[in-house]
C-alpha positions as a Markdown table, in Angstrom:
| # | Residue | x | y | z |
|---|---|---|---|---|
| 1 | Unk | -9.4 | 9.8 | 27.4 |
| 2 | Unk | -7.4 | 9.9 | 24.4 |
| 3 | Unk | -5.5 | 13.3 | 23.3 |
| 4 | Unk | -7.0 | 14.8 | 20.0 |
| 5 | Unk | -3.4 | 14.0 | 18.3 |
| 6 | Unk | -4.0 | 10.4 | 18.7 |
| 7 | Unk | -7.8 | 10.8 | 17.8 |
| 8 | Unk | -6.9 | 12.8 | 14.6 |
| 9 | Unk | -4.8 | 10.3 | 13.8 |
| 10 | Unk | -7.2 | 7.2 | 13.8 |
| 11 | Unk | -9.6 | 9.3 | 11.5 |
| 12 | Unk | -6.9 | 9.6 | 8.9 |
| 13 | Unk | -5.9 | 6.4 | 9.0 |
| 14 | Unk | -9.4 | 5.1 | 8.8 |
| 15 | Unk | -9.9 | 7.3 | 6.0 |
| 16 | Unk | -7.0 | 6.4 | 4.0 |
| 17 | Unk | -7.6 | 2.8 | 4.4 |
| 18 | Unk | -11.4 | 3.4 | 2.9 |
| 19 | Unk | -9.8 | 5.1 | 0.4 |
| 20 | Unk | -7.9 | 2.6 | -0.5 |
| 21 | Unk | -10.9 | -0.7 | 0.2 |
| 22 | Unk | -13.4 | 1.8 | -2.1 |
| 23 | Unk | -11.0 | 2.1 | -5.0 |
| 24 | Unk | -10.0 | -0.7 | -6.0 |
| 25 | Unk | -6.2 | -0.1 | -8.1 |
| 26 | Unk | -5.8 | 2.9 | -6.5 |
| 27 | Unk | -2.4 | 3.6 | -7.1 |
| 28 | Unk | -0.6 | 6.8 | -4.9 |
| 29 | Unk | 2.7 | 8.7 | -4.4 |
| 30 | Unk | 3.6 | 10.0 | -1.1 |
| 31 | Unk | 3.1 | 13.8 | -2.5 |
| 32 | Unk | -0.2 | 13.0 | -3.9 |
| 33 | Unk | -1.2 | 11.3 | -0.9 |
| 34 | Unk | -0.2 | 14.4 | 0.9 |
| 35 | Unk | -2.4 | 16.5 | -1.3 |
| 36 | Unk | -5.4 | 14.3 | -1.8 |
| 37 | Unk | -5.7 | 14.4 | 2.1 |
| 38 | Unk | -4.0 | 17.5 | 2.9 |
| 39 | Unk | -1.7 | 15.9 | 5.0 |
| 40 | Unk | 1.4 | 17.4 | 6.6 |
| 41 | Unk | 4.6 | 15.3 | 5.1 |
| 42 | Unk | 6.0 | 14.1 | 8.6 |
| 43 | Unk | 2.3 | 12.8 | 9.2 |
| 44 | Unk | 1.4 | 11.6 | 5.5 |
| 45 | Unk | 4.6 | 9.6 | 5.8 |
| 46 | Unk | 3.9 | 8.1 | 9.8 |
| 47 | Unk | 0.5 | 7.0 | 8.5 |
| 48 | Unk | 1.8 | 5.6 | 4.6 |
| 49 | Unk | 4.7 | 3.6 | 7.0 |
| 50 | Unk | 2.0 | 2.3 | 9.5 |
| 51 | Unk | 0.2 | 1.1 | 7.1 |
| 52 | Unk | 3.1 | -0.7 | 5.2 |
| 53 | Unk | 4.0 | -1.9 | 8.3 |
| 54 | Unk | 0.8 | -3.5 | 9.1 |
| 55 | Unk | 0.2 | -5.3 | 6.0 |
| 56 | Unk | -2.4 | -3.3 | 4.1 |
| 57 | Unk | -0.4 | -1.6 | 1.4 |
| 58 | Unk | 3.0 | -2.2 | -0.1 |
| 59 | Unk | 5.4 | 0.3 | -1.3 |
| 60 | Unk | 6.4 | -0.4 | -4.9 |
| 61 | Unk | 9.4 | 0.0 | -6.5 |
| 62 | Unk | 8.7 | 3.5 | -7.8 |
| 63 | Unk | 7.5 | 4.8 | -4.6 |
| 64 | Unk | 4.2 | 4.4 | -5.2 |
| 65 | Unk | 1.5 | 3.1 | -2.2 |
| 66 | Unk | -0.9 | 0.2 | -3.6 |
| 67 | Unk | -3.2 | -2.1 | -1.4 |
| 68 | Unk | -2.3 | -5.7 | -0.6 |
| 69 | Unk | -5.1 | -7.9 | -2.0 |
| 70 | Unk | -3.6 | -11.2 | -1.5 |
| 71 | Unk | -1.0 | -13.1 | -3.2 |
| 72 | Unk | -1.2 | -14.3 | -6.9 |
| 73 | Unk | 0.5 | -17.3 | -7.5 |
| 74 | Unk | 3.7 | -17.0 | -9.9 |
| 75 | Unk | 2.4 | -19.1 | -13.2 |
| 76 | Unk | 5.2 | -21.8 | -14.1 |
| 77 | Unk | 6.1 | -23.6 | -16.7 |
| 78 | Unk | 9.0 | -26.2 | -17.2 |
| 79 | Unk | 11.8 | -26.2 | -19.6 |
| 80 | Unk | 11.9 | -29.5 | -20.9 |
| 81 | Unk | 15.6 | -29.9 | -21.8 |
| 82 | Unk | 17.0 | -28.4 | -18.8 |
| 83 | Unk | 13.9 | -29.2 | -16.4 |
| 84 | Unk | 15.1 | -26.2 | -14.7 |
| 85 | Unk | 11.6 | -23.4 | -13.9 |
| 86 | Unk | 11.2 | -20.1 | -15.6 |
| 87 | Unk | 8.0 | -17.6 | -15.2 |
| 88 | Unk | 5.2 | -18.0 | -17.5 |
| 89 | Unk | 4.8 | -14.9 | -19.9 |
């Protein structure tokens, strides 16, 4: 039988990752993670790095949680006198 930590622990990370699958965009800090699912930090933060760490969201620069949705290809073009590849604007 599994301890009631480890059983809490599922249901929030099930939660957060609906949360995340029913809102497309959804775009979160660690502190408003904390206080949109009245998390304690030391647990917001095991379940935000679990979740990094198993591929569904990625931490941005700013700090802020998103949801992989698959790769976009990088759009570009070539410069014709050099030949050399830059990013498409």
């Amino acid at each position: 039988m599994r301890a009631p930590r480890a059983h809490r622990r599922e249901d929030i990370l099930r939660r957060v990752r609906g949360e995340f699958l029913e809102m497309p965009g959804l775009r979160l800090t660690e502190p408003q993670a904390r206080r949109l699912w009245a998390l304690e930090p030391s647990l917001c933060t095991a379940v935000l790095t679990e979740l990094v760490d198993n591929g569904f969201l990625l931490r941005t620069r700013d700090g802020a949680f998103v949801r992989v949705e698959g790769a976009t290809p990088l759009k570009v073009q070539r410069v014709p006198s050099t030949g050399r590849k830059i990013p498409a604007a």
